[in-house]
MARBA-191354 format. One record per residue (C-alpha): residue number from 1; chain; x, y negated, z. Coordinates in Angstrom, 1 decimal, always signed. Layout:
<atoms>
     n   chain     east    north       up
   NUM       A        X        Y        Z
...
</atoms>
This chain:
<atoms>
     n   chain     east    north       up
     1       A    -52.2    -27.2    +31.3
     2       A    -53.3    -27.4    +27.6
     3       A    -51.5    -30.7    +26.9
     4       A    -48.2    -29.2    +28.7
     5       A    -48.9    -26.2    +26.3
     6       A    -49.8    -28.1    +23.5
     7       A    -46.1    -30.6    +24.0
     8       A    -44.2    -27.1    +23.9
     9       A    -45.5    -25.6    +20.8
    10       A    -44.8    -29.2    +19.7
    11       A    -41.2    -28.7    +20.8
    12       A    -40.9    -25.7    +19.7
    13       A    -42.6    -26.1    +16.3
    14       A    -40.0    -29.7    +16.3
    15       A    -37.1    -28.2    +17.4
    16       A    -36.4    -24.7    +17.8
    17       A    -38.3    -23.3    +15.2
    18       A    -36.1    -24.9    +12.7
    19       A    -32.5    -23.7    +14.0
    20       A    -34.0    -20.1    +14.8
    21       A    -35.0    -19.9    +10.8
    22       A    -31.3    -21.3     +9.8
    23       A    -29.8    -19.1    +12.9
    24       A    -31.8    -15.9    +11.1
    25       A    -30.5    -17.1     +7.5
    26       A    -26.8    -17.3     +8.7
    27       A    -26.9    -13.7    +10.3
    28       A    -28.7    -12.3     +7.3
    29       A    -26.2    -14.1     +5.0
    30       A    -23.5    -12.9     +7.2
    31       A    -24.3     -9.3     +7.2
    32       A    -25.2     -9.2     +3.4
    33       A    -21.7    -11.3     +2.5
    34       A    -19.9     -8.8     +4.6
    35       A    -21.4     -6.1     +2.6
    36       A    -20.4     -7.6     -0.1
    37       A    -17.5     -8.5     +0.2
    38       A    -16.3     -4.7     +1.0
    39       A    -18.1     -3.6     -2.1
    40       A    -16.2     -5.8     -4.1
    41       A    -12.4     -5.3     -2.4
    42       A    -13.2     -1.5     -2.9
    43       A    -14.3     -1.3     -6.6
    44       A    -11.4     -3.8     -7.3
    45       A     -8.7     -1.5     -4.9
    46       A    -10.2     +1.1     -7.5
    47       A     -9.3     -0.4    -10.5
    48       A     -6.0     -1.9     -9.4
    49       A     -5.2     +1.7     -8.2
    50       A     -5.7     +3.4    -11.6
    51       A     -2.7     +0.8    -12.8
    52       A     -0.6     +0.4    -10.3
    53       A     +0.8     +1.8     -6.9
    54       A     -1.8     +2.9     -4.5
    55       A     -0.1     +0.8     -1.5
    56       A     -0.6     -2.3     -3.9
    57       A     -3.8     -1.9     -4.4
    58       A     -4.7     -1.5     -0.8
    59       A     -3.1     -4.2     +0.0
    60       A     -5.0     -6.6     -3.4
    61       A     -8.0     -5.2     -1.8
    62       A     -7.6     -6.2     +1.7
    63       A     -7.1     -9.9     +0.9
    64       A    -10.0     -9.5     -1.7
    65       A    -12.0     -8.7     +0.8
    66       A    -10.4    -11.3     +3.1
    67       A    -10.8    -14.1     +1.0
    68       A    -14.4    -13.5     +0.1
    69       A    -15.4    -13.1     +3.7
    70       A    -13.6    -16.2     +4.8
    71       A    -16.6    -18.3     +2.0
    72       A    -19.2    -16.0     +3.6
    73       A    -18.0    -17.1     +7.1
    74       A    -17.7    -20.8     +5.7
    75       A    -21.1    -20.6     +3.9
    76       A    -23.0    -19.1     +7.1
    77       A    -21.5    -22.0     +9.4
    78       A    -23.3    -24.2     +7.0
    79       A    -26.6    -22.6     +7.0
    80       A    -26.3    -23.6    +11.0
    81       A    -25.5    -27.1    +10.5
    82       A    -21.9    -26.8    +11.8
    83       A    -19.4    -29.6     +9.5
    84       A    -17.7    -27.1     +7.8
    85       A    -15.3    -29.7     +5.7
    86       A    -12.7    -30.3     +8.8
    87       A    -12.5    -26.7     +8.9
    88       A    -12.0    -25.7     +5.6
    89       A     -9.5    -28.8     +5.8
    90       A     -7.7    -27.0     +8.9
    91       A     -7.7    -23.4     +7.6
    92       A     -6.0    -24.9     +4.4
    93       A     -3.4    -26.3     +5.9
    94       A     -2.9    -23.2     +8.0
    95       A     -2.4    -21.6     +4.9
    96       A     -0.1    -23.7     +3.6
    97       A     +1.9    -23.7     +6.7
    98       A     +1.6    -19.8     +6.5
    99       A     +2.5    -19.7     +3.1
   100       A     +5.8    -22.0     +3.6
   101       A     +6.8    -20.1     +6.3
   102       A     +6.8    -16.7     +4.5
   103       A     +7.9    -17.8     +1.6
   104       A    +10.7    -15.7     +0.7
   105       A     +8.5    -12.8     +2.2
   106       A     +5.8    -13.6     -0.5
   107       A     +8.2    -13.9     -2.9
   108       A     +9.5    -10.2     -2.5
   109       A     +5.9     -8.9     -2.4
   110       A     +5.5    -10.4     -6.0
   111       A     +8.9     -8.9     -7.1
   112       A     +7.4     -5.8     -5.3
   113       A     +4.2     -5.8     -7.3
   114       A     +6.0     -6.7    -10.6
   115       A     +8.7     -4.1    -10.2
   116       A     +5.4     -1.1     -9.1
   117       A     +3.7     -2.5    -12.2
   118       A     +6.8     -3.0    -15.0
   119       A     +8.5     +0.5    -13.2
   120       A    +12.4     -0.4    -14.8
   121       A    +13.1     +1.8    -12.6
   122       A    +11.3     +4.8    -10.6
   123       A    +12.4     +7.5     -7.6
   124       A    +15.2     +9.5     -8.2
   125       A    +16.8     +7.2    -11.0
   126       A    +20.8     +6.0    -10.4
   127       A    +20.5     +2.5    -11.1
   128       A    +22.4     -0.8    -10.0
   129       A    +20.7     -3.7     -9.1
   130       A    +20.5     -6.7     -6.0
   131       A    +23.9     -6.4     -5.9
   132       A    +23.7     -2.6     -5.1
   133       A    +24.3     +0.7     -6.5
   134       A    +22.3     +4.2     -5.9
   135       A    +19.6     +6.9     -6.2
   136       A    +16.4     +5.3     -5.9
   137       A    +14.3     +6.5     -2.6
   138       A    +11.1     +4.8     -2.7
   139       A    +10.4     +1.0     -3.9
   140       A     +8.3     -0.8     -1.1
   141       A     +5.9     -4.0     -0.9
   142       A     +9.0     -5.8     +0.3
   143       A    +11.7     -4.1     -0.9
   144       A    +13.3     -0.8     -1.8
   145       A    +15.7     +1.8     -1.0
   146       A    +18.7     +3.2     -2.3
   147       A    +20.9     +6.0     -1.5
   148       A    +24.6     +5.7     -2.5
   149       A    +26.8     +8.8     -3.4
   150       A    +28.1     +8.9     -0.2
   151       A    +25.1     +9.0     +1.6
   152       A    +24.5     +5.8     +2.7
   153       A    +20.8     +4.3     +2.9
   154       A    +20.3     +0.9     +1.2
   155       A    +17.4     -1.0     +1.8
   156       A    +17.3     -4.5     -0.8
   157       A    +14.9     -7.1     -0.7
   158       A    +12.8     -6.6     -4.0
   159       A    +13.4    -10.6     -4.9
   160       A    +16.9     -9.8     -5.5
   161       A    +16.0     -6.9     -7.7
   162       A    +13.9     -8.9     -9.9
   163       A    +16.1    -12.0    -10.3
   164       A    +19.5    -10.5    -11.3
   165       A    +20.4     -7.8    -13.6
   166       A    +18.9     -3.9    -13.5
   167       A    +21.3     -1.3    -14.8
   168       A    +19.3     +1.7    -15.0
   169       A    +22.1     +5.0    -15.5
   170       A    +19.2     +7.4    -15.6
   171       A    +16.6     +5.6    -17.8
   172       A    +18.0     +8.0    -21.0
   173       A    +18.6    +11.5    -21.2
   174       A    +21.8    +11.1    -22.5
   175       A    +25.2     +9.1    -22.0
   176       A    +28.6     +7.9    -23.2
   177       A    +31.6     +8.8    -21.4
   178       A    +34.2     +6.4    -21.8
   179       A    +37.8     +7.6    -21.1
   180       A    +41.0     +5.6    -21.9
   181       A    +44.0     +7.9    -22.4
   182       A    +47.6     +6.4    -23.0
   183       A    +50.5     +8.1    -24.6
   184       A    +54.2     +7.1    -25.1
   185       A    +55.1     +5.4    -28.3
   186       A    +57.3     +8.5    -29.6
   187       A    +54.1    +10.6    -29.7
   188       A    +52.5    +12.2    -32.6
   189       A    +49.0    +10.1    -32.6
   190       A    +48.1    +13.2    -34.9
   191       A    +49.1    +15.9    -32.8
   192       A    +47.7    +14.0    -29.6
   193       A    +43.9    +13.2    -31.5
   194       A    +44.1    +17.2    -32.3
   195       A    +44.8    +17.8    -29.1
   196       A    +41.9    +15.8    -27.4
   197       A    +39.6    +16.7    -30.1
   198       A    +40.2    +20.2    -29.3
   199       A    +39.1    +19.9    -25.7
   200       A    +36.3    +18.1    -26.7
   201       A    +35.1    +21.2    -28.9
   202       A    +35.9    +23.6    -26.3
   203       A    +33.3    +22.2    -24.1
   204       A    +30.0    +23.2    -24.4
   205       A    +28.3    +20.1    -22.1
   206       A    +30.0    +17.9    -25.3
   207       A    +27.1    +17.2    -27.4
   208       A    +27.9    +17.2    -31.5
   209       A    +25.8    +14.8    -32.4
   210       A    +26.1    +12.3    -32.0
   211       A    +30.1    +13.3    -32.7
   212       A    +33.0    +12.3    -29.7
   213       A    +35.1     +9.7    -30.9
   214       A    +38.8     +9.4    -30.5
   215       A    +40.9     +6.4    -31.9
   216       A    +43.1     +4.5    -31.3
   217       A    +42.4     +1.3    -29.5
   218       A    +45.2     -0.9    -28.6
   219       A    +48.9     -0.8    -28.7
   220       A    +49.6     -1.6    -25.2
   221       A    +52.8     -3.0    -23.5
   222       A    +54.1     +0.7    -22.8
   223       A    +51.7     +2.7    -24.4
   224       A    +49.4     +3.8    -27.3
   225       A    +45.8     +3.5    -25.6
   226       A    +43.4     +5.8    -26.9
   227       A    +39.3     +5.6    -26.7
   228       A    +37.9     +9.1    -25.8
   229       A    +34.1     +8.8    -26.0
   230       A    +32.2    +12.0    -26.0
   231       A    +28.3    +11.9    -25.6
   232       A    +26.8    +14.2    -22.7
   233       A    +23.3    +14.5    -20.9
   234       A    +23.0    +12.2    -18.2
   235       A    +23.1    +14.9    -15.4
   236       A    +26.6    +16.0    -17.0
   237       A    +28.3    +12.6    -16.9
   238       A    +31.1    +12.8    -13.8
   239       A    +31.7    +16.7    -14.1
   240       A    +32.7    +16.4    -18.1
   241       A    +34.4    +13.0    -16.7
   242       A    +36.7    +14.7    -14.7
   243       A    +37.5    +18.1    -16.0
   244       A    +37.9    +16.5    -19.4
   245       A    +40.7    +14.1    -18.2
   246       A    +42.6    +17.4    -15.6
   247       A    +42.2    +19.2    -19.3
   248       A    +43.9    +16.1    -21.2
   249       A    +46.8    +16.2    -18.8
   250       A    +47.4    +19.8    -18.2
   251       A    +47.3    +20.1    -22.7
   252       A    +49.5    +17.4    -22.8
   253       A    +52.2    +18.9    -20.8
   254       A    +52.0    +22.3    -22.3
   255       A    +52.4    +20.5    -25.5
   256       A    +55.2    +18.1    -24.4
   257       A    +53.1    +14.7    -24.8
   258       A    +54.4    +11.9    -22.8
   259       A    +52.1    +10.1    -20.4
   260       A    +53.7     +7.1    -19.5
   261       A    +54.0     +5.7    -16.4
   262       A    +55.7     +2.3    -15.0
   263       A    +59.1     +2.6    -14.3
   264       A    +61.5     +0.2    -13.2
   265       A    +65.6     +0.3    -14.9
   266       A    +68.1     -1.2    -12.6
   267       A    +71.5     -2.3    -14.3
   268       A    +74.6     -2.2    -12.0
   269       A    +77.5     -3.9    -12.9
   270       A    +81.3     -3.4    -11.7
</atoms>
């Protein structure tokens, strides 16, 4: 019996006593990596959340964390003996597989985290961009939201926002309204700027300064074209828009200025 006991405590001492000290290390390495890891992903969430949109930094933080587990995982494998090179082989070609697959998905999370970070635009603004125009509604990881004038929801992939033109209409407190008007060549370009400039003054939305401007722009085929450019705030734009031009041509008539129109002249012979 003592030589049966004294070959297990050989055994034991041989064999198992080793891989029970590395089995021991890789749980303790596990549990304090794990720790670790989440202590790092949340002071980083932290950080990136005092720059940037909340969602984007629970999201940064979650693949911190991710990433940083996935070494722990790799590092504690080791401790047990286990070849960890064909694995980190495979789980980088998954990743490479992963990331080809979605790539157009990663590339509107970037345009996502890029337009949350750069803010050309934010909720509420008019703007026209990814070949789309309305109100801002929210701006997404993926992509973002816009709601046209006639009440229709928009949803645009955030890659397309970020690689064509932004127009941002609500970006500055105030605009330009830009108004062609077109009178007949036997009108008093005198009388008609009078006239226009009038309407301009009688309008309290029209800022002064800087000062409306009416000239004359081009001598057109049937007309004198005018340029009517008054400066308004941005909420005013459409309303001055359109009761300046129903003023224009309700002035006009009460003042005889010809508006003209195509016509055609047919000449009959007998």
């Amino acid at each position: 019996m003592e030589g049966l006991s004294q070959q297990v405590q050989t055994f034991v001492s041989q064999n198992l006593a080793p891989y029970a000290y590395n089995f021991i290390v890789a749980i303790v390495l596990f549990i304090i990596g794990k720790w670790l890891a989440r202590r790092i992903a949340n002071f980083a969430e932290g950080v990136i959340g005092k720059k940037i949109d909340h969602t984007v930094a629970h999201f940064m933080g979650n693949l911190i964390n991710i990433t940083i587990l996935a070494f722990v995982v790799i590092a504690s494998l080791d401790q047990l003996g286990v070849e960890t090179t064909s694995i980190v082989a495979i789980m980088g070609a998954a990743g490479l597989a992963i990331g080809l697959a979605l790539k157009d998905s990663l590339g509107n999370f970037a345009a996502g985290v890029m337009l949350i970070t750069f803010r050309p635009f934010k909720k509420g603004d008019y703007v026209e961009a990814g070949g789309a125009a309305g109100v801002v509604r929210e701006v997404r990881i993926f992509n973002s939201v816009f709601l046209t004038p006639d009440n229709k929801v928009i949803t645009v992939p955030n890659g397309s926002i970020m690689s064509g033109t932004i127009v941002n209409y609500s970006e500055m407190p105030t605009r330009r309204v830009d108004m062609v008007i077109g009178v007949g060549y036997g009108s008093d370009l005198a009388q008609v700027k009078t006239v226009i400039s009038s309407i301009l003054s009688a309008d309290t939305r029209v800022l002064q300064d800087p000062a409306p401007v009416v000239a004359v722009s081009e001598l057109a085929d049937s007309s004198i074209n005018l340029l009517v450019r008054p400066w308004v705030n941005a909420a005013d734009y459409w309303a001055v828009m359109w009761d300046t031009t129903e003023a224009i041509k309700k002035r006009f008539d009460e003042e005889g200025i010809e508006i003209p129109f195509p016509q055609v002249v047919m000449h009959t012979t007998k």
